[in-house]
TIVEX-775444 format. One record per residue: residue in one letter; x, y, z of N, C-alpha, C in turn. Coordinates in Angstrom, 2 decimals, m for minus. Each point is the difference from the previous one (the first is absolute). Layout:
% residues N
> A / X / Y / Z / X / Y / Z / X / Y / Z
...
END
This chain:
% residues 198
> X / 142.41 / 106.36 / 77.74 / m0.23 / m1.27 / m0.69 / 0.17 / 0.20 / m1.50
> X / 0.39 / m1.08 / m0.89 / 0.03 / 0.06 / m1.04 / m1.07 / m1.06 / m0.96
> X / m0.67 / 0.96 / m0.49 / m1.45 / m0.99 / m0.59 / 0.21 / m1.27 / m1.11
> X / 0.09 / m0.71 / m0.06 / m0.33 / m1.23 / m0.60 / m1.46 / m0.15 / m1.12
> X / 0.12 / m1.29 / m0.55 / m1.24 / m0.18 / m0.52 / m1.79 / 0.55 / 0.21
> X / m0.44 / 0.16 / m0.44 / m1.61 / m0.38 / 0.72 / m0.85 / m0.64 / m0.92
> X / m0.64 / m0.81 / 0.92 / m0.90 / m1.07 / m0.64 / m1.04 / m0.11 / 0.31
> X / m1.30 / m0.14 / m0.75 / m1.38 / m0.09 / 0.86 / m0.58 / 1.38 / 1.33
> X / 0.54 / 0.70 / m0.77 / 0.10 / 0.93 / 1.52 / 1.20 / 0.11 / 1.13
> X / 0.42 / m0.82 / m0.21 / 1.16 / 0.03 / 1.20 / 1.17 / 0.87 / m0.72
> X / 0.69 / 0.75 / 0.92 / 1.37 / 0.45 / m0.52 / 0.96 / m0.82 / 1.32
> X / 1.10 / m0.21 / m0.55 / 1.68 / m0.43 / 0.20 / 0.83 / 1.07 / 0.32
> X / 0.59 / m0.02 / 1.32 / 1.55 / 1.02 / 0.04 / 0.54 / m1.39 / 0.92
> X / 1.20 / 0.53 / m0.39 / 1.05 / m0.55 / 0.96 / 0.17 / 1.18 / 1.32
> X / 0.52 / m0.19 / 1.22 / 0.57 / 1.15 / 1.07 / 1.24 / m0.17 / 0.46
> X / 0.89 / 0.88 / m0.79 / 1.48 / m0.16 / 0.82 / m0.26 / 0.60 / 1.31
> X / m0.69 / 0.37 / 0.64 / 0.10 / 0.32 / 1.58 / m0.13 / m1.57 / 0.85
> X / m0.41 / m0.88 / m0.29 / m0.19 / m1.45 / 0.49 / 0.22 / m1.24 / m1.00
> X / 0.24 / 0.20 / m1.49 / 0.42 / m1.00 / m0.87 / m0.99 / m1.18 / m0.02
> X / m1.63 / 0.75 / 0.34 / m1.25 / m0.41 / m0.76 / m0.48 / m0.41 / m1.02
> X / m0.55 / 0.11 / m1.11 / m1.26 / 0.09 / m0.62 / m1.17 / 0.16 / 0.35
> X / m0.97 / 1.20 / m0.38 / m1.27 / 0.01 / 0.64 / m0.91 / 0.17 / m1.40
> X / m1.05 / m0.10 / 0.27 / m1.54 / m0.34 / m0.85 / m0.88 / 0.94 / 0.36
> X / 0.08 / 1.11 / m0.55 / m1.00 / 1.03 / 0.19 / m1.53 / m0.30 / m0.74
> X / m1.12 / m0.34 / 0.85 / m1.34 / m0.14 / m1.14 / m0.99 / 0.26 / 1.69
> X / m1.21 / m0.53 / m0.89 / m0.91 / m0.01 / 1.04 / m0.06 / m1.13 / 1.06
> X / m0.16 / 0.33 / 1.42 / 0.22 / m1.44 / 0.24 / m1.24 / m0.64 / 0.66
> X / m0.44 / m1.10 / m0.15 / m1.13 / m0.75 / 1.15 / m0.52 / 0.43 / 1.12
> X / m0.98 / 0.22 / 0.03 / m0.64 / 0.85 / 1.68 / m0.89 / m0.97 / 0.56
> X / m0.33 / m0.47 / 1.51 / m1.09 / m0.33 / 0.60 / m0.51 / 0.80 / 1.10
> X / m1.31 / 0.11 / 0.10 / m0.48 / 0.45 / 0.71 / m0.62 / m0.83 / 1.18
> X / m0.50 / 0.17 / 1.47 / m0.49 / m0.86 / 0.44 / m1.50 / 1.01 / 0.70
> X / m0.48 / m0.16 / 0.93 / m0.95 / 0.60 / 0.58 / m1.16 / m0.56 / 0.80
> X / m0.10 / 0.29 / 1.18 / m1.03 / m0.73 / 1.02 / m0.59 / 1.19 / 0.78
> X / m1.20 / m0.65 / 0.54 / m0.52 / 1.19 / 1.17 / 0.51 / m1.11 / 1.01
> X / 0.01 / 1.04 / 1.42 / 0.40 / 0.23 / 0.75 / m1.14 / m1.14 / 1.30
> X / m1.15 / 0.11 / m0.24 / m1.01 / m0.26 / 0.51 / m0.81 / m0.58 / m1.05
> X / m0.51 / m1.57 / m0.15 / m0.84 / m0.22 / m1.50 / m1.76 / m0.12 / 0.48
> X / m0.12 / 0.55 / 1.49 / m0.88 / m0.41 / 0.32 / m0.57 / 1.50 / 0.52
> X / m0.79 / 0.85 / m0.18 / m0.23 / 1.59 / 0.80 / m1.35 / 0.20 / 0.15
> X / m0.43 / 0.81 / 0.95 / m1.47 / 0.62 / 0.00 / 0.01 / 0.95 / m0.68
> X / m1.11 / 0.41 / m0.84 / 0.12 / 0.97 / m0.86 / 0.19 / 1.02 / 1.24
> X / 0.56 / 1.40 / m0.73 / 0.16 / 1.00 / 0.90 / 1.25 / m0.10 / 0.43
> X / 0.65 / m1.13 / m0.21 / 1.47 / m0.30 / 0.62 / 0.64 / 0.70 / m0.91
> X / 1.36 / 0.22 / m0.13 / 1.15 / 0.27 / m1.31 / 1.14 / m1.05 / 0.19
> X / 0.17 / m0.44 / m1.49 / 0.79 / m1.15 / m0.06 / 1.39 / 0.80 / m0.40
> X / 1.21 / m0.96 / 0.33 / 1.38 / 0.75 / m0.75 / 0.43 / m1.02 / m0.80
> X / 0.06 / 0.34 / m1.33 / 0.54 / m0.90 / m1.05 / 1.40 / 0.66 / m0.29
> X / 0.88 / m1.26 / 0.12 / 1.30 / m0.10 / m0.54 / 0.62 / m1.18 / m0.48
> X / 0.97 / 0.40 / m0.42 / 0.61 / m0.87 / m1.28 / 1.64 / 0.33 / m0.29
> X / 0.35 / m0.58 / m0.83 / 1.38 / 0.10 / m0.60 / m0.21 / 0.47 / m1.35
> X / 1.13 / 0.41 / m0.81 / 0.55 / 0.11 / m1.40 / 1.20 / m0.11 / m0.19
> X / 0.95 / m1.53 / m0.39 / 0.90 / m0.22 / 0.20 / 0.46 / m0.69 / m1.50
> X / 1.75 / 0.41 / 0.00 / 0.46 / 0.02 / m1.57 / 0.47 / m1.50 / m0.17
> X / m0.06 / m0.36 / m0.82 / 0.27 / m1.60 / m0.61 / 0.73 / m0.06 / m1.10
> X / 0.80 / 0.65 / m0.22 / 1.06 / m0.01 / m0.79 / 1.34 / m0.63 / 0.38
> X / 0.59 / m0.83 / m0.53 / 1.21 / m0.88 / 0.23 / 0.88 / 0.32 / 0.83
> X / 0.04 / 1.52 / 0.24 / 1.81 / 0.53 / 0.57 / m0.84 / 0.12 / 1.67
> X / m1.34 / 0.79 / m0.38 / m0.05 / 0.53 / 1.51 / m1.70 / m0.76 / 0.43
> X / m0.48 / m1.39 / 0.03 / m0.90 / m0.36 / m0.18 / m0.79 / 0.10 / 1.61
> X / m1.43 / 0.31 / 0.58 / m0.19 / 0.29 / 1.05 / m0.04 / 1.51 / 0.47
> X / 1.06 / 0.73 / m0.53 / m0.20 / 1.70 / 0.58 / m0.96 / 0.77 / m0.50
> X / 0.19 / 1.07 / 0.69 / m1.51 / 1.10 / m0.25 / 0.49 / m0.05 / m1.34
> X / m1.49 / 0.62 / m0.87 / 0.16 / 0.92 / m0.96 / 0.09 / 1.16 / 0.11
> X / 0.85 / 0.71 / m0.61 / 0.22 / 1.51 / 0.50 / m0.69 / 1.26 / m1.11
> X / m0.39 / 0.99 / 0.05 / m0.09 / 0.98 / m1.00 / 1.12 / 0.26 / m0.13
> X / m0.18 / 0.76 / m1.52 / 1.05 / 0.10 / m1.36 / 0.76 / 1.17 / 0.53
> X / 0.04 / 0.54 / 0.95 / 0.54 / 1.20 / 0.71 / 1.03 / m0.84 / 0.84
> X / m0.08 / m0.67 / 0.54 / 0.27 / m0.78 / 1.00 / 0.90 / m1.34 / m0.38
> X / m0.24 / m0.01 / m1.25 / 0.65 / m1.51 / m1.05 / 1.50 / 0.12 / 0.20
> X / 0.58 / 0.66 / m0.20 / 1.63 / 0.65 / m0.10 / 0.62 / 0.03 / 1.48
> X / m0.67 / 0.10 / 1.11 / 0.70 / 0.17 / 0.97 / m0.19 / m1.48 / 0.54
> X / m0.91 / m0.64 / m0.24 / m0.15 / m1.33 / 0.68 / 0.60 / m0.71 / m0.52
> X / m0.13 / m0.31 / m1.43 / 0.88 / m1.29 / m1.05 / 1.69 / 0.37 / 0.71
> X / 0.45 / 1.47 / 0.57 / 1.61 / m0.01 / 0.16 / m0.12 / m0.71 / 1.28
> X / m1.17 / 0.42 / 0.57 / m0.10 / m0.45 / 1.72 / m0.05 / m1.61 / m0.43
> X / m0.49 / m0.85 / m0.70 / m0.40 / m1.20 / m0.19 / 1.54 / m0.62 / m0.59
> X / 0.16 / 0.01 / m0.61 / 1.16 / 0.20 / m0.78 / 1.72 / m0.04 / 0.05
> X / m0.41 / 1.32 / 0.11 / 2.06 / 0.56 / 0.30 / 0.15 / 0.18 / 1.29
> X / m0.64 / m0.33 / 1.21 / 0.22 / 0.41 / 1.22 / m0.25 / 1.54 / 0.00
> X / 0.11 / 0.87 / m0.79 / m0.73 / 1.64 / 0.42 / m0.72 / 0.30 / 1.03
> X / m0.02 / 0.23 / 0.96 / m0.41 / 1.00 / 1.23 / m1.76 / 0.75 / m0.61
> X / m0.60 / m0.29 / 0.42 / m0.99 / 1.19 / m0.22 / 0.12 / 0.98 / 0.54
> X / 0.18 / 1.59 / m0.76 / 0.35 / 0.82 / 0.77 / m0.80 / 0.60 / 0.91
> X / m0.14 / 0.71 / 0.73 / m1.09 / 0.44 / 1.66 / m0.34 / 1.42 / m0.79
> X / m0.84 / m0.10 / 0.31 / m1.10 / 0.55 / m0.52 / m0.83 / m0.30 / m1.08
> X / 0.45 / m1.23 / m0.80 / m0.68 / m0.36 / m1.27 / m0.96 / m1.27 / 0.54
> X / m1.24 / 0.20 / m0.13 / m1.40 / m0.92 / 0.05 / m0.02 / m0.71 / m0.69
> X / m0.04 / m1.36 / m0.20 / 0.36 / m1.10 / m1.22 / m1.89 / m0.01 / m0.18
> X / m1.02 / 0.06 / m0.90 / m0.83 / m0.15 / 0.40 / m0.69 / m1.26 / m1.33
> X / m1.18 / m0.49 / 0.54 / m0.66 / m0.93 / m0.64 / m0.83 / 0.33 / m1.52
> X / m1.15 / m0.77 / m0.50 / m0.54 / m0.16 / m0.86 / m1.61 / 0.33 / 0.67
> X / m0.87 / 0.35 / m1.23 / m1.34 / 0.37 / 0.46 / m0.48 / m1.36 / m0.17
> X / m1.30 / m0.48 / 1.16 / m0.59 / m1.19 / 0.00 / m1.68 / 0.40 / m0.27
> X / m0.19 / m0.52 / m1.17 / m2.25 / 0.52 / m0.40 / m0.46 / m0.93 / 1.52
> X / m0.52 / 0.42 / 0.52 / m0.94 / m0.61 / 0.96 / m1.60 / m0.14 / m0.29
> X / m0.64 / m1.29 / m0.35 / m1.51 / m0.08 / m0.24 / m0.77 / m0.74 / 0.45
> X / m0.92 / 0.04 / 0.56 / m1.13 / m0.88 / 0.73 / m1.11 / m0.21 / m1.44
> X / m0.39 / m1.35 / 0.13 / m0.84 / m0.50 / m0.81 / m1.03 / m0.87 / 0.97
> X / m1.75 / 0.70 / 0.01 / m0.54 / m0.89 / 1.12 / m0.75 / m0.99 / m0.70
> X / m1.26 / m0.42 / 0.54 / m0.44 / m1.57 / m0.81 / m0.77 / 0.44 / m1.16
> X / m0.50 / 1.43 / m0.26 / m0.96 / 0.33 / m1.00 / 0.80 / 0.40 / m1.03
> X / 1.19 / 0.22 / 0.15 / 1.10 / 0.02 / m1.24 / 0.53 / 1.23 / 0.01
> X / m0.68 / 1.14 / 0.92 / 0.53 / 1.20 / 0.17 / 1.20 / 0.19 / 0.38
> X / 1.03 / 1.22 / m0.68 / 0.96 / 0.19 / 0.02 / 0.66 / 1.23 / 1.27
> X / 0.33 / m0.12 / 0.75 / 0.50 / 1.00 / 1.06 / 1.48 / 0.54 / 0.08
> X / 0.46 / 1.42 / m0.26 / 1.20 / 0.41 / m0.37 / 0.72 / m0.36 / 2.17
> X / 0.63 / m0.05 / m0.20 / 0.45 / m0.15 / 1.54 / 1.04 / 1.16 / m0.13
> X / 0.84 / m0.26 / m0.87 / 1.10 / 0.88 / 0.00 / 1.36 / 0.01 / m0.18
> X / 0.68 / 0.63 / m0.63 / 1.62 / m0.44 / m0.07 / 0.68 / 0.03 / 1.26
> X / 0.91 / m0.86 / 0.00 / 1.23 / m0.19 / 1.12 / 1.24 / m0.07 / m0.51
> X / 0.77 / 0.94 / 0.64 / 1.46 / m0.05 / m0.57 / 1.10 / m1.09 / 1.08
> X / 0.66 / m0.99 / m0.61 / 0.47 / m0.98 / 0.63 / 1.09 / 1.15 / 0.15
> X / 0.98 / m0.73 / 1.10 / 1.02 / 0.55 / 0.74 / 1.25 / m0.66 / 0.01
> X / 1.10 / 0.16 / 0.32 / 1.24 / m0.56 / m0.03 / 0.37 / m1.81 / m0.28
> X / m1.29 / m0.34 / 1.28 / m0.04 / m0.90 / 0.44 / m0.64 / m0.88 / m1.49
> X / m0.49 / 0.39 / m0.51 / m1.40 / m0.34 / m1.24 / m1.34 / m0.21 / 0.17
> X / m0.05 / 0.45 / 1.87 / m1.15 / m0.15 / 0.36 / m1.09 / 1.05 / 0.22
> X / m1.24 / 0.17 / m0.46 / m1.12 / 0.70 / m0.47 / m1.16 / 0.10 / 0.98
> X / m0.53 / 1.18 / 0.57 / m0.89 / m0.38 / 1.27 / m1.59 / 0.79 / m0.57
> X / m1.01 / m0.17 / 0.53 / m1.00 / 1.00 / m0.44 / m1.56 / m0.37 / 0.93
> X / m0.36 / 0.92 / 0.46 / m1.16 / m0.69 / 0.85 / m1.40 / 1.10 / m0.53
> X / m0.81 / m1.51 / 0.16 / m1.40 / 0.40 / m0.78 / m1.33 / m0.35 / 0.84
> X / m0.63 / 1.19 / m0.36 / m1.46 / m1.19 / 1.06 / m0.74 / m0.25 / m1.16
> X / m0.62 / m1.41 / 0.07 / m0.85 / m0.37 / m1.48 / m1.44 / 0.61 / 0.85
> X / m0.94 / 0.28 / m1.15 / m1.23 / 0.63 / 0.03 / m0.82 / m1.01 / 0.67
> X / 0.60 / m0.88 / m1.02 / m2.04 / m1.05 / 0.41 / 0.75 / m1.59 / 0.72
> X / m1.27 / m0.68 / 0.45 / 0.76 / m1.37 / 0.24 / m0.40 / m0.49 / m1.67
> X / 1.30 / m1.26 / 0.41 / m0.27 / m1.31 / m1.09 / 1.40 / 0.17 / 0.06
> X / 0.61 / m0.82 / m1.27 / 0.91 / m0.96 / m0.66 / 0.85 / 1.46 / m0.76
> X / 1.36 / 0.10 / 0.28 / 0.29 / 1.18 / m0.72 / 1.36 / m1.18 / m0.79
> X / 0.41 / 0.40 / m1.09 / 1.12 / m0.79 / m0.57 / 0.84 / 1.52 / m0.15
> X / 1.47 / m0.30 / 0.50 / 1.31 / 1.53 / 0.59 / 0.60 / m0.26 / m1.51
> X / 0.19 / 0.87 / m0.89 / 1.62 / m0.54 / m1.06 / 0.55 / 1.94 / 0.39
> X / 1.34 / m1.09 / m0.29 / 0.85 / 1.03 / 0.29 / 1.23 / m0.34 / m1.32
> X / m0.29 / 1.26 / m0.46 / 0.80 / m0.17 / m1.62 / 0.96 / 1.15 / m0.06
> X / 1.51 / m0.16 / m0.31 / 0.80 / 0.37 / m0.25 / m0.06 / 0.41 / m1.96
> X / 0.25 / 0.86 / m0.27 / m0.64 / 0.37 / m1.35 / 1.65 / m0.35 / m0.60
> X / 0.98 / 0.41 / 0.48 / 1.03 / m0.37 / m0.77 / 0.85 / 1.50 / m0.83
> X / 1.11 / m0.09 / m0.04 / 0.24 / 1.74 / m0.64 / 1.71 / m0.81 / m0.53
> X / 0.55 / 1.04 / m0.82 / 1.21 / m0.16 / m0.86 / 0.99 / m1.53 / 0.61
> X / m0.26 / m0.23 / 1.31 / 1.35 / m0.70 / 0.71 / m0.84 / m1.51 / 0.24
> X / m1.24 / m0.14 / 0.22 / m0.84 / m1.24 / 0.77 / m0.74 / 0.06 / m1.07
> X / m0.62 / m1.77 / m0.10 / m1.31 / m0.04 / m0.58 / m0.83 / m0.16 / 1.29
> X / m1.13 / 0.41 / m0.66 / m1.35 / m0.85 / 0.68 / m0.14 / m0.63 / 1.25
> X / m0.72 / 0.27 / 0.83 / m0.56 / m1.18 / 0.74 / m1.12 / 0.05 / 0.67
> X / m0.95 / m0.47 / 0.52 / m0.81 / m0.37 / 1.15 / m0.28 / m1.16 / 0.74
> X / m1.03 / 0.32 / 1.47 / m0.42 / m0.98 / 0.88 / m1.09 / 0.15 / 0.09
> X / m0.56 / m0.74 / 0.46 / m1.85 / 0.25 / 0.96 / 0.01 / m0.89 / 1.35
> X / m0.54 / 0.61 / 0.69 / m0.35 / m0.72 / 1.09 / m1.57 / 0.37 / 0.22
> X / m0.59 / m0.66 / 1.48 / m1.48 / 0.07 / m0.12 / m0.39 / 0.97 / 1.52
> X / m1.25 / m0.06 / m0.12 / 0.08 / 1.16 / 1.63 / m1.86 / m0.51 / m0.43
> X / m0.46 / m0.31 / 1.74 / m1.05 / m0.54 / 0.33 / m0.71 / 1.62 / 0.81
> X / m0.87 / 0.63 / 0.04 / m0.69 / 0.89 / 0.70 / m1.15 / m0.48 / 0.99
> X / m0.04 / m0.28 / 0.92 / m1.59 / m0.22 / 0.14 / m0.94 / 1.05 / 0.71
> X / m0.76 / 0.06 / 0.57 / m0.72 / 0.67 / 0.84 / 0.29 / 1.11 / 0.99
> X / m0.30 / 1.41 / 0.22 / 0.96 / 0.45 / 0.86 / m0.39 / m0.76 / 1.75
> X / 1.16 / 0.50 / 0.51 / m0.39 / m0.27 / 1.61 / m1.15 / 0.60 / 0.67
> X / m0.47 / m0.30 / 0.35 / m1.21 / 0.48 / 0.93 / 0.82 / 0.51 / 0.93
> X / m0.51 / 1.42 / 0.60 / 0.40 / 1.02 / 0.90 / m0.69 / m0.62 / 1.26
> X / 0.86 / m0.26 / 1.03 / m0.42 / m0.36 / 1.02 / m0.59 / 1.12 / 1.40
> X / m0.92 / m0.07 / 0.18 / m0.24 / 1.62 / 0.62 / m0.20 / m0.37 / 1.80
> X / 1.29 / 0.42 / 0.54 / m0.49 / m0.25 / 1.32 / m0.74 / 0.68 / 0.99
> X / m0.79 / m0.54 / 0.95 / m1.05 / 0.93 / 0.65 / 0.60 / 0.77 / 0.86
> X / m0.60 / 1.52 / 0.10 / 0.17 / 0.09 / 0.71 / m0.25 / m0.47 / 2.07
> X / 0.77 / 0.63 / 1.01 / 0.48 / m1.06 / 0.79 / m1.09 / 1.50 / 0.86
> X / m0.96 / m0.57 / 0.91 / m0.85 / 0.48 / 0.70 / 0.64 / 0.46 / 1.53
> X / 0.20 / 1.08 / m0.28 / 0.43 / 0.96 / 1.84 / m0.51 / m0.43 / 1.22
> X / 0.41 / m1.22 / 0.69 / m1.00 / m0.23 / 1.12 / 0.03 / 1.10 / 0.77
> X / m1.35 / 0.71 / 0.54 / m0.29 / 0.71 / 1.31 / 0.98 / 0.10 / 0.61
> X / 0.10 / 1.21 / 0.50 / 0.73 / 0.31 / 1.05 / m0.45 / 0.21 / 1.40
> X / 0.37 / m0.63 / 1.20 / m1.09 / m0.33 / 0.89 / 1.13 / 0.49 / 1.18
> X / 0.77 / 0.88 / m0.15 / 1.13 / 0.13 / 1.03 / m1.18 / 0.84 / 1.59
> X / m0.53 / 1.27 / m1.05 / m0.76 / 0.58 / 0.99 / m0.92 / m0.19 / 0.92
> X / m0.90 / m1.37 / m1.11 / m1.02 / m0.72 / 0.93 / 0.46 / m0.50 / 1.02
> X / 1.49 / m0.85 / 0.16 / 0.55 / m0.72 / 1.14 / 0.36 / 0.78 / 0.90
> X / 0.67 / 1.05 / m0.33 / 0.54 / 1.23 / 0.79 / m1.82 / 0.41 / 0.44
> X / m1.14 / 0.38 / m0.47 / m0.78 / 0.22 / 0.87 / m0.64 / m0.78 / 0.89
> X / m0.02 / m1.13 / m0.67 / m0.84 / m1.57 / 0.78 / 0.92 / m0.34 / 1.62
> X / 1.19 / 0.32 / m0.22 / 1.10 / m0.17 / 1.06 / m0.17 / 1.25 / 1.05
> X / m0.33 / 1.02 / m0.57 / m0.03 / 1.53 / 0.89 / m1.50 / m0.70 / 0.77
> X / m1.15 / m0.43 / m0.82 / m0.94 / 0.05 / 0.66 / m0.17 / m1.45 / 1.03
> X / 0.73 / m0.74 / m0.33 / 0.01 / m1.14 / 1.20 / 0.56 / 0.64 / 1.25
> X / 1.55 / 0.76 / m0.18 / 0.60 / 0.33 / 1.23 / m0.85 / 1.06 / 0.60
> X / m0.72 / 0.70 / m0.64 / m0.96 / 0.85 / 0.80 / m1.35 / m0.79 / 0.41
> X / m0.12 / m0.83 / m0.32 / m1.36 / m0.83 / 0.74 / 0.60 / m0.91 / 0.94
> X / 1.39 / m0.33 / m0.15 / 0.64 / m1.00 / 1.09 / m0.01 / 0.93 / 1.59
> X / 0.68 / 1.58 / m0.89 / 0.18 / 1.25 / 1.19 / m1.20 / 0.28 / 0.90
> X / m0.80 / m0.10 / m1.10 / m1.62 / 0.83 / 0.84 / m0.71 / m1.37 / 0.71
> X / m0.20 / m1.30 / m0.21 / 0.32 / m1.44 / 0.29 / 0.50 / 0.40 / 1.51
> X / 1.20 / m0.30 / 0.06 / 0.74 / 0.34 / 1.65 / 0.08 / 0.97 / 0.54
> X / m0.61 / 0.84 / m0.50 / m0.55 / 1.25 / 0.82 / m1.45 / m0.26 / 0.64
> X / m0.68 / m0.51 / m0.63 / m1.48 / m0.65 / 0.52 / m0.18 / m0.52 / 1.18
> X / 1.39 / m1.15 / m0.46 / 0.31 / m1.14 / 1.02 / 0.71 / 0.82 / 1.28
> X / 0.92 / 1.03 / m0.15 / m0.11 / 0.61 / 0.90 / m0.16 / 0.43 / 0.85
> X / m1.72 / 0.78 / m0.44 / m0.70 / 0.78 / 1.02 / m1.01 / m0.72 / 0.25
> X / m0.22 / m1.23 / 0.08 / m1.03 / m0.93 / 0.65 / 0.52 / m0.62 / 1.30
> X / 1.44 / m0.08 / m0.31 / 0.48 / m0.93 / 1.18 / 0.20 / 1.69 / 0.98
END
């Protein structure tokens, strides 16, 4: 490319490979982010995910990519370029934070979005109540800024249901087997009686 003006931050080239103009600066980012479940027993673990997607004029909607990763995608986006096999196009870091009703702050954790621009991360919250999710994209040389929040309800854990145990009825095989031996021997000794009278 051959560079052009820059203004406000932006730089100008023209590209004799496609007979372009492109605008190199920072470009617009949104983030989005929801749990998965807004309703849990404590003790549960929720999975929060989200997007981080670029809003810039040429390629508006796609992942944001890390700055490693910037060069092979804009050709992939772009000039038709092939991503080559073995190269991982990979995402942007996402702050993950829980805020509950007493104002306390809970680190959840970073998530690195993926090709797609989509960001996954699963958490079990401590206590019940009202948790408010933001999920903030901090922004680096290529994106500005962004975040979301969503909300996540905890309540009560489940009660453990404890089933009884199930009582061995008796085993009565032998009694019948003897109760049966001793009829046919009183039936035997019975007509033997009868027998020796007649």
């Amino acid at each position: 490319m051959t560079p052009g003006p820059v203004a406000d931050g932006y730089l100008t080239a023209s590209n004799s490979y496609d007979g372009y103009m492109y605008v190199f600066g920072k470009g617009r980012s949104v983030t989005t982010v929801t749990a998965s479940d807004k309703n849990l027993a404590k003790g549960e673990t929720v999975l929060i995910e989200g997007t981080v997607l670029d809003q810039s004029p040429a390629q508006p909607n796609t992942p944001c990519v890390s700055k490693d990763s910037m060069t092979t995608y804009m050709e992939f986006l772009h000039m038709q370029k092939p991503i080559p096999s073995g190269v991982t196009v990979t995402g942007v870091p996402v702050m993950l934070l829980a805020i509950d009703e007493s104002g306390s702050v809970i680190d959840i954790g970073t998530a690195t979005s993926d090709v797609s621009g989509s960001f996954q991360i699963a958490w079990k919250p401590p206590d019940e109540g009202v948790y408010k999710i933001t999920a903030t994209f901090p922004g680096d040389d290529s994106y500005g800024t962004s975040w979301a929040e969503t909300g996540l309800l905890v309540g009560p854990a489940t009660a453990e249901i404890t089933i009884p145990k199930q009582t061995v009825p008796p085993d009565y095989t032998w009694t019948i087997i003897g109760t049966g031996i001793a009829v046919i021997i009183a039936v035997a000794i019975a007509a033997v009686l009868i027998l020796k009278k007649k």
